[in-house]
MDTraj code that builds the backbone (N, CA, C; nanometers):
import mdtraj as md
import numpy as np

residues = "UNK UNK UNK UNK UNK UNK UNK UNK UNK UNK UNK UNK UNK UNK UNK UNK UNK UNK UNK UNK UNK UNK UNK UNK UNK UNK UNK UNK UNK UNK UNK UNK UNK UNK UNK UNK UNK UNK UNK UNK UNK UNK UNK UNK UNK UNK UNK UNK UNK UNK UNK UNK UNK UNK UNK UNK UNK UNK UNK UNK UNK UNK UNK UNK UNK UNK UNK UNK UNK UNK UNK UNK UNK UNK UNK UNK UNK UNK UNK UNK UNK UNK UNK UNK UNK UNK UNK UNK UNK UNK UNK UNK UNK UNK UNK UNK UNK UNK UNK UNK UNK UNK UNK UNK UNK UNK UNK UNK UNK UNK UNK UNK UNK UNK UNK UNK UNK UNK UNK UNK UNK UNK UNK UNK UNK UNK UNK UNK UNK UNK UNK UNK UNK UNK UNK UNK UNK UNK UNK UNK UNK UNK UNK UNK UNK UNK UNK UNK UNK UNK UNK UNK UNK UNK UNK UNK UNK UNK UNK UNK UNK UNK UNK UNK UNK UNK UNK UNK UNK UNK UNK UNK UNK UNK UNK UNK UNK UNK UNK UNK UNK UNK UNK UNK UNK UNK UNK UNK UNK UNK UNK UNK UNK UNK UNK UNK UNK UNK UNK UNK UNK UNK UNK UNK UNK UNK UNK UNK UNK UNK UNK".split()
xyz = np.array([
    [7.1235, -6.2802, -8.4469],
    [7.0481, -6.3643, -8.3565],
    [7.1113, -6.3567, -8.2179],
    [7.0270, -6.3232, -8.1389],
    [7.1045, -6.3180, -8.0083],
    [7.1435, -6.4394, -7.9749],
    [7.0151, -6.5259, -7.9126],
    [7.0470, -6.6722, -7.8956],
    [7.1250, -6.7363, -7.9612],
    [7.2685, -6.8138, -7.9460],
    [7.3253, -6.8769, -8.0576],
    [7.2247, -6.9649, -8.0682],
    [7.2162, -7.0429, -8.1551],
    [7.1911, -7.1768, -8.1696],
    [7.2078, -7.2202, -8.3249],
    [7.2462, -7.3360, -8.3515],
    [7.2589, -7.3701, -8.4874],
    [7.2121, -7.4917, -8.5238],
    [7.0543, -7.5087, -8.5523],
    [6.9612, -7.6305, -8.6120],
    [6.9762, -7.6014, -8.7123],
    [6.9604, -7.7294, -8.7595],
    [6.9192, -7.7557, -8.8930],
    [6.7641, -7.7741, -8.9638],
    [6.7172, -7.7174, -9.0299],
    [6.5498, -7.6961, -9.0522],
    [6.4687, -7.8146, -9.0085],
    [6.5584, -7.9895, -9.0188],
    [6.4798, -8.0688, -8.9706],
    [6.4428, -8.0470, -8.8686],
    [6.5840, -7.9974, -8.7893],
    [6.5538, -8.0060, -8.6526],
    [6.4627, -7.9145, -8.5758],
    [6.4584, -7.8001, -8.6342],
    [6.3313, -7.6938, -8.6059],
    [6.2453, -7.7743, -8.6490],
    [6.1579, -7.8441, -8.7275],
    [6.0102, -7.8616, -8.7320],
    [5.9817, -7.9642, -8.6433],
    [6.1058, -8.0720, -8.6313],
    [6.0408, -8.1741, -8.5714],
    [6.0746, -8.2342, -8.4328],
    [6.1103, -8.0718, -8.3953],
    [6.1305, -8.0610, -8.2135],
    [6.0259, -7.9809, -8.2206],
    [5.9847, -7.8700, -8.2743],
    [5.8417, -7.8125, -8.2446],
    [5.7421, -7.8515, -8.1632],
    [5.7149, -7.8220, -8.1013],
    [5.5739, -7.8702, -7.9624],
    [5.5144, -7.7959, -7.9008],
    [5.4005, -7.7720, -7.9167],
    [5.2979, -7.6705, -7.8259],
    [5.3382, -7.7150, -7.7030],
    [5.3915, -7.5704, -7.6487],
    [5.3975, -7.5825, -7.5072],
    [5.3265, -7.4716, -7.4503],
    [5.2801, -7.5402, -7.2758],
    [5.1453, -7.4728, -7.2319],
    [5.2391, -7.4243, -7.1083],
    [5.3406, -7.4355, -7.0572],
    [5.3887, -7.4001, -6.9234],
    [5.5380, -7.3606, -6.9366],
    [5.5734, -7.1948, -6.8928],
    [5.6962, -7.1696, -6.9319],
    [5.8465, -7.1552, -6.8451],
    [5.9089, -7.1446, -6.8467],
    [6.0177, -7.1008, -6.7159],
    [5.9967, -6.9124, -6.7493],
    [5.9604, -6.9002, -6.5947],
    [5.9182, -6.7395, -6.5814],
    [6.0552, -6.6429, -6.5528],
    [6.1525, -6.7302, -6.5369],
    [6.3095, -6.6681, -6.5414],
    [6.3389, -6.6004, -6.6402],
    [6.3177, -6.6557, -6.7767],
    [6.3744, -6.6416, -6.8758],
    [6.2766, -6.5313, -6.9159],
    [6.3708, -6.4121, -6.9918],
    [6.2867, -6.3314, -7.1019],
    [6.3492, -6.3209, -7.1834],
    [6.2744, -6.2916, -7.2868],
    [6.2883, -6.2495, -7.4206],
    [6.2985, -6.1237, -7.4509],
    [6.4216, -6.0630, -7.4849],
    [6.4350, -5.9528, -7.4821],
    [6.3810, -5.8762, -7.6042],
    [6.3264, -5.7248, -7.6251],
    [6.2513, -5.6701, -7.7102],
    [6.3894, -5.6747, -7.8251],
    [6.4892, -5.6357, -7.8215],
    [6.5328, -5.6827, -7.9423],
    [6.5481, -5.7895, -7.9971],
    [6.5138, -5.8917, -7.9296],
    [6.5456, -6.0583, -8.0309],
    [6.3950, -6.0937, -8.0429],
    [6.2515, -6.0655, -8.0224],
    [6.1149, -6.0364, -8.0540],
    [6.1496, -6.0191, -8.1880],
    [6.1677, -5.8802, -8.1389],
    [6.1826, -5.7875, -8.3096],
    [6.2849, -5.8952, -8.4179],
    [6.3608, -5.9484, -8.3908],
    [6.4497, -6.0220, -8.4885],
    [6.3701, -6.1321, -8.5014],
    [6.3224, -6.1827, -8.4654],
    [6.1396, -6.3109, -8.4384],
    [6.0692, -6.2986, -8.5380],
    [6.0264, -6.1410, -8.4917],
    [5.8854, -6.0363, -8.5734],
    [5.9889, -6.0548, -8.7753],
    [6.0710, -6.0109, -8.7553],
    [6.1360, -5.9899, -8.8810],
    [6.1609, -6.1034, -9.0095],
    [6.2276, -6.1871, -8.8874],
    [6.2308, -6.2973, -9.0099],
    [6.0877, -6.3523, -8.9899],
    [5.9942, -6.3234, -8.9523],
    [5.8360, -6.4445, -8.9696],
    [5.7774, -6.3368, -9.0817],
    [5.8194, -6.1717, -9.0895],
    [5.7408, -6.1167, -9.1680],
    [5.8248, -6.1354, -9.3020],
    [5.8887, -6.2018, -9.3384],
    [5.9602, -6.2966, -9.4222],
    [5.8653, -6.3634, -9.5476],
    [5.7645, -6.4121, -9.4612],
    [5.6620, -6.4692, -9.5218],
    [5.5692, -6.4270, -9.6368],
    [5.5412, -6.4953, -9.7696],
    [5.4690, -6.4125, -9.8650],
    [5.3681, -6.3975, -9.8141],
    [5.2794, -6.3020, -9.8702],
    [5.1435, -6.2467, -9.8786],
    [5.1131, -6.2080, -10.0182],
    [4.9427, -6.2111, -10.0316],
    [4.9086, -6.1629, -10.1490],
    [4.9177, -6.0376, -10.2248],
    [4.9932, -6.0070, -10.3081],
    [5.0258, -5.9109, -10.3780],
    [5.1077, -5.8207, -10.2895],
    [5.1675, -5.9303, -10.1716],
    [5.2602, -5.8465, -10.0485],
    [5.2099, -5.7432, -10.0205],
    [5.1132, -5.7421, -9.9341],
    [5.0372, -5.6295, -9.8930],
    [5.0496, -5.6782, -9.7452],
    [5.1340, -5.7782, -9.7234],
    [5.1443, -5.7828, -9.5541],
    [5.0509, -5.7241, -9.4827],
    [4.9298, -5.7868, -9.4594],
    [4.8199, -5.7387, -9.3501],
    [4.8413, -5.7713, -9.2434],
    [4.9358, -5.8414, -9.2355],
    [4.9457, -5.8532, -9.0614],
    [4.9747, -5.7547, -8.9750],
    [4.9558, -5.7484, -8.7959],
    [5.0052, -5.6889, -8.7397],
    [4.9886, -5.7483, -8.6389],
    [5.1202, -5.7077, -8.5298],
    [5.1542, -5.7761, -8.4074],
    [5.1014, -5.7009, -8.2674],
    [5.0681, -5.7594, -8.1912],
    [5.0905, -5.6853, -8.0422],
    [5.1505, -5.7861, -7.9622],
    [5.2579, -5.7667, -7.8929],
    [5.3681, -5.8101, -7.8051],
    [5.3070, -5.8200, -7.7013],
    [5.2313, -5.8820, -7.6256],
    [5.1757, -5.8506, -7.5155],
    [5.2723, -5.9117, -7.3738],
    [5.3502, -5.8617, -7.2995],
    [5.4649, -5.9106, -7.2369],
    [5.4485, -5.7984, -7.0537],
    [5.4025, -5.7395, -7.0738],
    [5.4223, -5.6656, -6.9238],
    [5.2765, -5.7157, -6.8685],
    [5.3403, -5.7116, -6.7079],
    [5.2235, -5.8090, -6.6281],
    [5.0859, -5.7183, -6.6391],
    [5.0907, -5.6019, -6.6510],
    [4.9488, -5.5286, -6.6479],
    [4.8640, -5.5951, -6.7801],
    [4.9429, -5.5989, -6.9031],
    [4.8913, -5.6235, -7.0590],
    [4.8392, -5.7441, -7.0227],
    [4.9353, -5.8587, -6.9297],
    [4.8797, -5.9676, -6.9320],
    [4.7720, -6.0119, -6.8367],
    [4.7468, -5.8779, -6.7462],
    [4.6028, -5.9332, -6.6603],
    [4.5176, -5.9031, -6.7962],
    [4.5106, -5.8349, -6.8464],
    [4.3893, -5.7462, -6.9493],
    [4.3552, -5.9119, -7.0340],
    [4.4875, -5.9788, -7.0650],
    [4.4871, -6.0742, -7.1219],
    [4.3780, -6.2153, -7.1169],
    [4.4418, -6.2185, -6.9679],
    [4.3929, -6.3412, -6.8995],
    [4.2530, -6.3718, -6.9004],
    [4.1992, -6.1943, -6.8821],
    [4.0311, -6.1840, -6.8963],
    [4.0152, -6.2381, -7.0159],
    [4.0694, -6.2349, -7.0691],
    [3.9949, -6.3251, -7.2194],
    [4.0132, -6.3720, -7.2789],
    [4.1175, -6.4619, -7.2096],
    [4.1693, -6.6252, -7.2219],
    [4.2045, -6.7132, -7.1151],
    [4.0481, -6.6827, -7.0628],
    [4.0630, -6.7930, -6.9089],
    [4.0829, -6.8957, -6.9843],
    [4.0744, -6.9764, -7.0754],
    [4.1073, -7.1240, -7.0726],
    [4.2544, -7.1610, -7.1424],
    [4.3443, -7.0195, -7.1249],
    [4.4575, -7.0611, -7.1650],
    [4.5604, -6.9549, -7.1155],
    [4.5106, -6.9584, -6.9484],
    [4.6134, -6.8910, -6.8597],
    [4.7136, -6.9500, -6.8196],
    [4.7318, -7.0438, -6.8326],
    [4.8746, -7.0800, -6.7789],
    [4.9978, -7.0132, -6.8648],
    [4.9662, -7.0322, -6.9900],
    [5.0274, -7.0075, -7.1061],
    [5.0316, -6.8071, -7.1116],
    [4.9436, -6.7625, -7.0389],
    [4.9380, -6.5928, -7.0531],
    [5.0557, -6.5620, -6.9921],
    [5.0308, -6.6652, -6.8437],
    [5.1292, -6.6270, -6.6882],
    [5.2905, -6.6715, -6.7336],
    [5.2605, -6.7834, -6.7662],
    [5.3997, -6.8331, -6.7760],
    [5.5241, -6.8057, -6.8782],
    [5.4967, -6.7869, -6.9709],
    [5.5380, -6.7274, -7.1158],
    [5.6334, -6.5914, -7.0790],
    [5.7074, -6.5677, -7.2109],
    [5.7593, -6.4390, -7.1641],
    [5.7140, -6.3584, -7.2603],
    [5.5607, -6.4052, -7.3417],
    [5.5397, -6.2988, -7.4220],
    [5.4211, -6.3530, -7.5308],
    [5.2980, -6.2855, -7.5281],
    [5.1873, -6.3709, -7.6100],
    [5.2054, -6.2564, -7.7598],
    [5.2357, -6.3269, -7.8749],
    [5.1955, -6.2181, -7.9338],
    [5.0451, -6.2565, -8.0488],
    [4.9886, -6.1501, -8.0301],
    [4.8677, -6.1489, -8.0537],
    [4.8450, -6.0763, -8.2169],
    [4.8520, -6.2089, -8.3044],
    [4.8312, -6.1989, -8.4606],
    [4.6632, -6.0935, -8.5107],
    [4.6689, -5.9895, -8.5926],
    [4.5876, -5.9205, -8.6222],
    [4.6044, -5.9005, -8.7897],
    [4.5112, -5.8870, -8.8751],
    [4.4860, -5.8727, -8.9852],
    [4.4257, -5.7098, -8.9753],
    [4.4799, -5.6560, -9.0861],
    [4.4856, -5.4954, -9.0650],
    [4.3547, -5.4948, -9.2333],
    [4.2544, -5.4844, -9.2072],
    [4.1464, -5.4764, -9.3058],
    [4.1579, -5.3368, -9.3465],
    [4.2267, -5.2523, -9.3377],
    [4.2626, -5.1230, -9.4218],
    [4.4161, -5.1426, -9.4784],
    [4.4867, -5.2741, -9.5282],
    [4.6034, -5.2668, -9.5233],
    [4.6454, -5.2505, -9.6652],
    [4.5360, -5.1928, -9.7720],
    [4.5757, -5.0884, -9.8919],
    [4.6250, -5.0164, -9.8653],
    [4.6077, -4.9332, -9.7496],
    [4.6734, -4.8269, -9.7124],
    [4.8035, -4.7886, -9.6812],
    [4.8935, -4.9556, -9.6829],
    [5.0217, -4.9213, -9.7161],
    [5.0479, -4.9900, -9.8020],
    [5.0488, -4.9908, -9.9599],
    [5.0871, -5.0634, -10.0512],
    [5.1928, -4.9545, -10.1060],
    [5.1981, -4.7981, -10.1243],
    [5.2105, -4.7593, -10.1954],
    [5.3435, -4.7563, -10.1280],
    [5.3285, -4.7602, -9.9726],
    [5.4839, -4.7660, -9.8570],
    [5.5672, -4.8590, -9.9066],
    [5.4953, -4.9777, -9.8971],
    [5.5880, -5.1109, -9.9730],
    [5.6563, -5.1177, -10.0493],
    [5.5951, -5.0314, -10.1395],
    [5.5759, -5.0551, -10.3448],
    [5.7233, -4.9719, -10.3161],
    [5.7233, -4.8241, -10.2348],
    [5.8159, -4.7150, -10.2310],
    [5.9570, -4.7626, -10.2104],
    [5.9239, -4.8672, -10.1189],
    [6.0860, -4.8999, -10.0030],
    [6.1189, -5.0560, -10.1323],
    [6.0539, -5.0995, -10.2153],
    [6.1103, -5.1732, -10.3025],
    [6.1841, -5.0989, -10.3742],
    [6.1092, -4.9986, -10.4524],
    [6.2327, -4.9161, -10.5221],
    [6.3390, -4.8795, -10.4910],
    [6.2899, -4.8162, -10.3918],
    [6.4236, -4.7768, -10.2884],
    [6.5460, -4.8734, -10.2750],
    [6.5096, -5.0049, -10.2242],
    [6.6306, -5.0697, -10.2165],
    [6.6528, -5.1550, -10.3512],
    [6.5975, -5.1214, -10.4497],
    [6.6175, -5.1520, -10.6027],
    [6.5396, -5.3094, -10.6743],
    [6.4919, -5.3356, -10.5769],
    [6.3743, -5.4424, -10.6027],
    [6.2701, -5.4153, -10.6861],
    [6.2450, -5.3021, -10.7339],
    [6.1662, -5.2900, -10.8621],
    [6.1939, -5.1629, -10.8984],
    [6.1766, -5.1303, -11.0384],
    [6.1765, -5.0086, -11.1376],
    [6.0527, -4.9037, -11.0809],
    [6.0759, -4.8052, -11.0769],
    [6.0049, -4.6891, -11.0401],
    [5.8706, -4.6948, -11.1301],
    [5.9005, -4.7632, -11.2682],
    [5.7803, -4.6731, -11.3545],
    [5.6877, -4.8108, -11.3694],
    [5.7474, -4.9316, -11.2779],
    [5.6354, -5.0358, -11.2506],
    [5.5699, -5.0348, -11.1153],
    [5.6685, -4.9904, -11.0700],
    [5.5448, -4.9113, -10.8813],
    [5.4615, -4.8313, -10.9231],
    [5.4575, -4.7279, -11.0433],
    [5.3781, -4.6413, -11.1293],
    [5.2860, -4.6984, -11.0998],
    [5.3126, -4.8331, -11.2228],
    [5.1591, -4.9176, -11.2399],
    [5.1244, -4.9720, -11.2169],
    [5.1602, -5.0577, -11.0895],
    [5.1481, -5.1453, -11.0059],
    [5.0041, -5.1019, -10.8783],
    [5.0957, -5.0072, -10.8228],
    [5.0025, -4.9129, -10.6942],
    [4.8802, -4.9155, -10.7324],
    [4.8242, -4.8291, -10.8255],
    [4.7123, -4.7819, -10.8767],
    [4.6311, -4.9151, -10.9213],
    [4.6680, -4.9791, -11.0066],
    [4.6008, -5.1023, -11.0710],
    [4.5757, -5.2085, -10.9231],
    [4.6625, -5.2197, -10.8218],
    [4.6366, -5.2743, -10.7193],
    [4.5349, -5.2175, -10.6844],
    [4.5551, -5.0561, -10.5910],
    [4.4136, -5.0003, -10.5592],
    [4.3019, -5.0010, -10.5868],
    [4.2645, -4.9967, -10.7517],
    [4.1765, -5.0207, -10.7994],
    [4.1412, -5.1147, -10.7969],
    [4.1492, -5.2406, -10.8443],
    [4.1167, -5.3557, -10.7904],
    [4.0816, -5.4168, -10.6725],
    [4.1116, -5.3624, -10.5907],
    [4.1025, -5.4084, -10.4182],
    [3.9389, -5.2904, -10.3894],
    [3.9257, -5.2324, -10.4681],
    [3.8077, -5.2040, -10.4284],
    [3.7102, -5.2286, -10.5137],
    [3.7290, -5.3226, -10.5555],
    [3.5771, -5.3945, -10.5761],
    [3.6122, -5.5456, -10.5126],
    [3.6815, -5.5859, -10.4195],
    [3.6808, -5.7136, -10.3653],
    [3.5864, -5.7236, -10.2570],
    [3.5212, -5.8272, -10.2438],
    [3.4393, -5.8369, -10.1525],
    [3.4834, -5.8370, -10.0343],
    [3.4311, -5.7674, -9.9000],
    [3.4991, -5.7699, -9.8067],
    [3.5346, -5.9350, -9.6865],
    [3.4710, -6.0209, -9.7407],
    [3.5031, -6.1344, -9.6750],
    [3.6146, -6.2143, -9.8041],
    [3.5847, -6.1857, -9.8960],
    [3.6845, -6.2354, -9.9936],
    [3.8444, -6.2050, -9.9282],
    [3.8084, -6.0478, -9.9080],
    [3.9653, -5.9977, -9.8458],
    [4.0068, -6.0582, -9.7390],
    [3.8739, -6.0319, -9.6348],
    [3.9191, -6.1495, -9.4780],
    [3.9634, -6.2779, -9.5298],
    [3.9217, -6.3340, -9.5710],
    [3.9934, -6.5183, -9.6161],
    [4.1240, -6.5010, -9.6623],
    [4.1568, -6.3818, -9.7970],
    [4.3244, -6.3801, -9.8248],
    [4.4024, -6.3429, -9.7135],
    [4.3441, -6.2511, -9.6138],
    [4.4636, -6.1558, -9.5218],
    [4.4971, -6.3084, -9.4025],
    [4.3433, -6.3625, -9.4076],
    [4.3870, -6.5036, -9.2406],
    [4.4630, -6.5459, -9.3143],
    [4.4842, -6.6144, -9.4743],
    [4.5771, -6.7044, -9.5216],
    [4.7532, -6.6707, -9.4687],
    [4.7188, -6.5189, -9.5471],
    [4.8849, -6.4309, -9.5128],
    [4.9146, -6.4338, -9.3835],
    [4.7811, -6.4276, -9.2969],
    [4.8551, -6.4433, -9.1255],
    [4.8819, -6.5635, -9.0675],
    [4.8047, -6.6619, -9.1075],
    [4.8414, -6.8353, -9.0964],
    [4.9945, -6.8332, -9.1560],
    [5.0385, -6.7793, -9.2522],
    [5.1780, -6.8273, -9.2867],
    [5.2734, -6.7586, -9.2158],
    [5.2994, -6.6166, -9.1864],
    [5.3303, -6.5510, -9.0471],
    [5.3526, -6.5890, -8.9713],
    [5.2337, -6.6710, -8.8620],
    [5.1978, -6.7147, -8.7964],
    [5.3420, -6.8176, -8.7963],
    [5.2968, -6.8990, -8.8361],
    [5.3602, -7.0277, -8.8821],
    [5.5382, -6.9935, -8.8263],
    [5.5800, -6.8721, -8.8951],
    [5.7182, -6.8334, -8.9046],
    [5.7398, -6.8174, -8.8004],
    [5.6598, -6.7505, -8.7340],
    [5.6849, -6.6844, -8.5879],
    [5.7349, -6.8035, -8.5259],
    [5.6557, -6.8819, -8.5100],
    [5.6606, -7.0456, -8.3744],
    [5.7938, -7.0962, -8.4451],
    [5.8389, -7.1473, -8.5596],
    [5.9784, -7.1811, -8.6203],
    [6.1237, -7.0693, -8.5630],
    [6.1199, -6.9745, -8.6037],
    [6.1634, -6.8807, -8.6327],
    [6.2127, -6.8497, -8.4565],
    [6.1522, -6.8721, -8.3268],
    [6.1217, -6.8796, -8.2178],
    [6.1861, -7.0223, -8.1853],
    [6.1606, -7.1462, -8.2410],
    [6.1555, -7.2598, -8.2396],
    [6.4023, -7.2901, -8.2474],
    [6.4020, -7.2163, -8.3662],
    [6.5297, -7.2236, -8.3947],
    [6.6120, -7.1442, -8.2858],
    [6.6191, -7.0216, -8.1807],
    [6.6436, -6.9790, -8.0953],
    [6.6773, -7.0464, -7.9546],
    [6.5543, -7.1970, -7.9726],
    [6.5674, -7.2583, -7.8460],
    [6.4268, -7.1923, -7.8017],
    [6.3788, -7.1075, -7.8351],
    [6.2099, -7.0864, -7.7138],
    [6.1251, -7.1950, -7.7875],
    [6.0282, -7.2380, -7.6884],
    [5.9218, -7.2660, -7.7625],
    [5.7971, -7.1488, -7.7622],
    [5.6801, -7.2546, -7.8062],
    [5.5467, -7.1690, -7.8360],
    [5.4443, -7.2656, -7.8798],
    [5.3177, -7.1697, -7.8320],
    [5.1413, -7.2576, -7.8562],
    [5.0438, -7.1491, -7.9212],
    [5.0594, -7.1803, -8.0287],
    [4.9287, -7.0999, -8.0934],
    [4.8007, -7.1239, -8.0253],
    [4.6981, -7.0208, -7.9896],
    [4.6201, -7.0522, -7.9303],
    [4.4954, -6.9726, -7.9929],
    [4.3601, -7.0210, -8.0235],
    [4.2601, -6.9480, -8.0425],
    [4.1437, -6.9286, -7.9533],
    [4.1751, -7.0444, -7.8457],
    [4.0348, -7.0196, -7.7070],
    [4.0448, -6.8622, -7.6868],
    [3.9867, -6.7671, -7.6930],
    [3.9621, -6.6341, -7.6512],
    [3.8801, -6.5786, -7.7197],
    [3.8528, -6.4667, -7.5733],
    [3.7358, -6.3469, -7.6376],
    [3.7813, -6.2883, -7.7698],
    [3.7952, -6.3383, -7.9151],
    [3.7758, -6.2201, -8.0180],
    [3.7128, -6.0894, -8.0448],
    [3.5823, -6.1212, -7.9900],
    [3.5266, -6.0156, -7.9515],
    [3.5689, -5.8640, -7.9397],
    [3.6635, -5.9236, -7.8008],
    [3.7076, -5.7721, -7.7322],
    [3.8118, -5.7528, -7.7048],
    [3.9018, -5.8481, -7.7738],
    [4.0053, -5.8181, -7.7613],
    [4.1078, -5.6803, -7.8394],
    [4.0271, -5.6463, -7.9659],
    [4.1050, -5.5198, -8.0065],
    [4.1001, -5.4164, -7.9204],
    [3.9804, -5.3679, -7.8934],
    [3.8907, -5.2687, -7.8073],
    [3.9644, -5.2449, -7.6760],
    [4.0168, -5.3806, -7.6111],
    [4.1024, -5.4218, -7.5040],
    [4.2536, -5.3406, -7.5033],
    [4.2839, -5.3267, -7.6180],
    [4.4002, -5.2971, -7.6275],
    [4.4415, -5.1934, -7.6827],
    [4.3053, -5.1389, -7.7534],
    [4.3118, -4.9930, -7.7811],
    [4.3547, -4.9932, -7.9750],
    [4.2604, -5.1093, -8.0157],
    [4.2996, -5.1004, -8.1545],
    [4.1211, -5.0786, -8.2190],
    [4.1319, -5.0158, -8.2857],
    [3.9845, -5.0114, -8.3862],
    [3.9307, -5.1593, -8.4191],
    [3.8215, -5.2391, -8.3317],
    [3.7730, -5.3421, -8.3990],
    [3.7215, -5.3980, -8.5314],
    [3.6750, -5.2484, -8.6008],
    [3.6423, -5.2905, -8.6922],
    [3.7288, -5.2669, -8.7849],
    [3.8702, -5.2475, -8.7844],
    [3.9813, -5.2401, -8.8843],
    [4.0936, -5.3546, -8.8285],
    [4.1079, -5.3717, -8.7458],
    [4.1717, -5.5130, -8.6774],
    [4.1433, -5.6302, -8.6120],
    [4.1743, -5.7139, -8.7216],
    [4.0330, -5.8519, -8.6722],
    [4.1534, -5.9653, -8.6356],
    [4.1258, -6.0176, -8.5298],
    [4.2093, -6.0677, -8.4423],
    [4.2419, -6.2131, -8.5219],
    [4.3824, -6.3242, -8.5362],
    [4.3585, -6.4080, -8.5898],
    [4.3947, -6.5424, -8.4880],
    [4.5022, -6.5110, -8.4135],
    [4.5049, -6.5995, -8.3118],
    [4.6214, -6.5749, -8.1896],
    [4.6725, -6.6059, -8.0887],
    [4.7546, -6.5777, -7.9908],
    [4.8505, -6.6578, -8.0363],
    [4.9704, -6.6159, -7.9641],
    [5.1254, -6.7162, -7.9978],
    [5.2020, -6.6863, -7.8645],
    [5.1532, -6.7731, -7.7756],
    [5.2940, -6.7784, -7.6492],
    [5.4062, -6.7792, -7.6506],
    [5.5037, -6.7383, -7.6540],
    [5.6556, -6.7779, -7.6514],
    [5.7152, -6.7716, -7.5258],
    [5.7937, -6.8249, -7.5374],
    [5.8990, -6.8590, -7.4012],
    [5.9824, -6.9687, -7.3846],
    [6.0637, -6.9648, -7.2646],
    [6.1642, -7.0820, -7.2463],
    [6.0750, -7.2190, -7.2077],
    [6.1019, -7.3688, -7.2580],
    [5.9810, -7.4557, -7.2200],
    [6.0350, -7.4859, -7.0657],
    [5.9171, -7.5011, -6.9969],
    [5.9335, -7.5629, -6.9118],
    [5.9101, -7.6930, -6.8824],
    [5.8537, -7.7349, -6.9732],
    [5.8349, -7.9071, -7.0030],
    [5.8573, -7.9133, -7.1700],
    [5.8741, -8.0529, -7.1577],
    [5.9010, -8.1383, -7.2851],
    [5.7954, -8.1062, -7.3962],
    [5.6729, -8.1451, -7.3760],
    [5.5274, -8.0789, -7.4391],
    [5.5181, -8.2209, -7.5015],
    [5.4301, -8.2628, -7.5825],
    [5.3875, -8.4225, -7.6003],
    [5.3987, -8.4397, -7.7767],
    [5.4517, -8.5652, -7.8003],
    [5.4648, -8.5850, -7.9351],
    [5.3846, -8.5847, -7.9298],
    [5.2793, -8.6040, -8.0524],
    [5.1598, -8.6055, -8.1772],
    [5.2032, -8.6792, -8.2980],
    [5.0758, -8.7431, -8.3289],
    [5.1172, -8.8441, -8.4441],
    [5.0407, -8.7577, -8.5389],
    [5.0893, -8.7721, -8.7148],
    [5.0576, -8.6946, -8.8290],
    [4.9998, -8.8538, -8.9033],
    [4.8810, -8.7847, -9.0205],
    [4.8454, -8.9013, -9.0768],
    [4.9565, -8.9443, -9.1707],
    [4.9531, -9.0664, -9.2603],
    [5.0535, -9.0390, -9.3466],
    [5.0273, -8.9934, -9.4407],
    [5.1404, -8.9190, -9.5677],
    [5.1233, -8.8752, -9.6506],
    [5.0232, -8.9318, -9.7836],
    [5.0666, -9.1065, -9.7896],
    [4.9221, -9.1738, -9.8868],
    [4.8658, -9.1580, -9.8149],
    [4.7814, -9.0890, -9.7389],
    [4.6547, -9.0552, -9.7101],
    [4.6225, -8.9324, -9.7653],
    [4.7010, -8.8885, -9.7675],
    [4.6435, -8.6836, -9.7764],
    [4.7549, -8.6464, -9.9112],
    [4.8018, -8.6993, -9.9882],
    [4.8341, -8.6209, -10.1379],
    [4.8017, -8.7667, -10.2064],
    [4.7786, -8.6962, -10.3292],
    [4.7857, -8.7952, -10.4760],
    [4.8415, -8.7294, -10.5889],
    [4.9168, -8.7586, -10.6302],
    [5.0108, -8.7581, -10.7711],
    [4.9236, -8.7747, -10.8836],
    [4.9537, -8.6514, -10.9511],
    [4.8825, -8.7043, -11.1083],
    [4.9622, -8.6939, -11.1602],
])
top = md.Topology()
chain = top.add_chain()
for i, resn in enumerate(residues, 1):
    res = top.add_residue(resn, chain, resSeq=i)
    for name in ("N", "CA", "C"):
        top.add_atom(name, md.element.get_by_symbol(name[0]), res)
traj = md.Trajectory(xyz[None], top)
């Protein structure tokens, strides 16, 4: 970790705060991103097929392209030292067998169950309906997601998930195949430049019941 810092998990969730305005001094350097990117891809997914994928969007040209299509959450484009822009990879069978490989490899599973694993996965994934798949891959990127802003959060940066934007055009924008990368939401990071505002949660007897 570049940043020292040493919280304790309370203290990451419940300093957490969408913040909309950043100190433009500070950057985030591409190797402590990547140490960001790493521990958030941490996160399970279904049958670990990790569909996610990132774009770092951090140099001022990326972020005019940006701004076009998230006028209602430019402050946060400008100010930030870095939006990264969550994508679900709808061909992301296509690396199971990579996954399945580098488990063996580092001895996380037996060779002759990647055998039967791969294939019985493949097969199966093609008869899933293709919105069936979109709903599992947003789940896997909501939890991602999630890691990223913590994971960021414990460093000392903050961050604002954001979904006001062109979906539309934003792959196309950036030079990714729209119809294989379906956008799931933005994530500002940066140093805060303000406090950002508590929020009240309902309570828990409201929203679980015990059987």
């Amino acid at each position: 970790m570049t940043t020292s810092t040493k919280k304790s998990y309370q203290e990451v969730v419940k300093e957490r705060r969408s913040i909309r305005t950043y100190n433009t001094s500070v950057k985030i350097t591409q190797q402590e991103m990547q140490e960001i990117l790493e521990e958030a891809t941490l996160a399970p997914s279904s049958m670990n097929m990790q569909p996610w994928r990132f774009l770092v969007i951090e140099s001022d040209e990326a972020k005019e392209k940006l701004k076009e299509l998230a006028k209602f959450n430019s402050k946060q484009v400008e100010t930030s030292s870095a939006v990264i822009a969550v994508f679900v990879d709808m061909n992301s069978i296509e690396t199971i067998d990579e996954i399945y490989s580098l488990a063996v490899e580092k001895g996380f599973m037996p060779q002759d169950v990647k055998e039967k694993q791969v294939p019985a996965i493949t097969n199966m994934m093609k008869d899933v309906p293709q919105e069936q798949l979109r709903a599992s891959h947003f789940i896997d990127a909501g939890l991602v997601s999630m890691q990223i802003m913590l994971s960021a959060q414990a460093r000392g940066y903050a961050s604002n998930p954001m979904g006001g934007y062109n979906k539309k055009d934003i792959a196309e924008t950036f030079g990714l195949d729209k119809n294989r990368f379906e956008p799931v939401m933005l994530i500002s990071v940066g140093k805060a430049a303000e406090e950002g505002h508590s929020s009240v949660r309902l309570p828990i007897e409201d929203l679980a019941k015990w059987v």
